[in-house]
C-alpha angles and dihedrals in degrees: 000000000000089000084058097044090058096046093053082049102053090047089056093045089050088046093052092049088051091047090048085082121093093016096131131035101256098253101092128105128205096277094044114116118232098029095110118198101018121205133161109176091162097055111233109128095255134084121273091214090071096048131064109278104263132205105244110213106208110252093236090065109128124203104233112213118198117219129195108210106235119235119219106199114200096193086070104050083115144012136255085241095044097045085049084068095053136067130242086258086058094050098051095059085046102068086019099248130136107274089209082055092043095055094040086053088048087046098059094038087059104035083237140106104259115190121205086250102055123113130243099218080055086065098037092055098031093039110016087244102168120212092243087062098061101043081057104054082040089067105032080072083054094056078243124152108239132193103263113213135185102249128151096219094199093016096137126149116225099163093224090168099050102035077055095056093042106055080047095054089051097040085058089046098058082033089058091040096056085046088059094047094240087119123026124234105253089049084052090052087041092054091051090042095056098048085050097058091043088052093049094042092047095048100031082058094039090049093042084052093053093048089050100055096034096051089038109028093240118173093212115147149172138225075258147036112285104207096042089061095038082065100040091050097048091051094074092033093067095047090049081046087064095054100044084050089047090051090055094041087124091049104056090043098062075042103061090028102113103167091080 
């Protein structure tokens, strides 16, 4: 019984305290008669019961701000495009590092001499050096970590073997052909003669080309790669030189026969 009457008084006590609110009009202030209960838990200098029930935020709440770390790569401070259009002296301001270092660096990773003007689109196109390559040397001489890739840095295919086998395949044709008296001689020398002055005069310009840009730091380029064609074309060139020196083989006997 006791049990029940406190908890009947403690219900009316609770619904007198709800009721409590909106009893005034929202205009009185603490010393106000008449306002009841007063209570101002917003603080501003009027009662609570006479405004809408508000949710109160606790004043030590703290806003929390998220923040990404931003990463500065220095691998990217320019791109493979834009390092083709630099030389090796630019670059090197570029990631802070001694230009004389940088092209010795360059020079060792290509087995040339690399001079601080040179340009980079001049090895890329005479040595197949890739822009990633030479980020990546750049900041090796940072202590930097770089992006390895797997890159054959003078991996080109030239196909000796088969352009060989090739130009003395057709040098027997024409050969067989003469033997069986469908080209004359003197056609079959003039067909040889004439790939061999396309092949000097090929090489002989490429190479010209490469020396050029490499002792003056030149930027001029072709449609392909220089040094690649200079090859290609002096392949053949070497084996049609053989012939021509077999044809004259009397010749440069009586030439290098000193004892008449």
């Amino acid at each position: 019984m006791k049990k029940t009457f406190s908890i009947f008084i403690f219900a009316l006590i609770l619904l007198s305290f709800v009721s409590a609110w909106n009893t005034c009009d929202g205009t009185c202030t603490e010393n106000s008669p008449g306002c009841g209960a007063y209570i101002d838990t917003n603080q501003d200098g009027l009662c609570d019961h006479g405004q809408e029930k508000q949710v109160q935020i606790p004043s030590t709440a703290q806003k929390i701000s998220l923040s990404i770390p931003v990463v500065n790569s220095e691998h990217d401070l320019i791109t493979g495009q834009e390092l083709k259009t630099k030389t090796v002296k630019e670059i090197a301001t570029i990631y802070r590092i001694s230009e004389i270092e940088y092209a010795k660096k360059l020079s060792e990773e290509l087995k040339v001499v690399v001079l601080p003007n040179y340009n980079f689109q001049t090895l890329h196109d005479n040595y197949n050096l890739g822009p990633s390559t030479a980020k990546e040397i750049a900041l090796e001489m940072k202590g930097l970590p770089g992006i390895k890739e797997n890159i054959k840095y003078r991996g080109k295919q030239y196909y000796t073997i088969p352009l060989i086998t090739i130009t003395i395949l057709l040098y027997f044709l024409t050969l067989f052909l003469t033997k069986r008296g469908n080209l004359s001689l003197k056609t079959h020398r003039k067909i040889w003669n004439i790939l061999l002055l396309i092949a000097f005069f090929g090489t002989g310009i490429l190479g010209l080309l490469l020396v050029i840009n490499l002792e003056f730091g030149l930027n001029i380029s072709l449609p392909f790669s220089i040094l690649r064609w200079h090859v290609l074309i002096g392949i053949p060139g070497v084996i049609i030189s053989f012939f021509h020196i077999f044809w004259h083989m009397p010749y440069l006997k009586k030439m290098f026969n000193f004892n008449k």
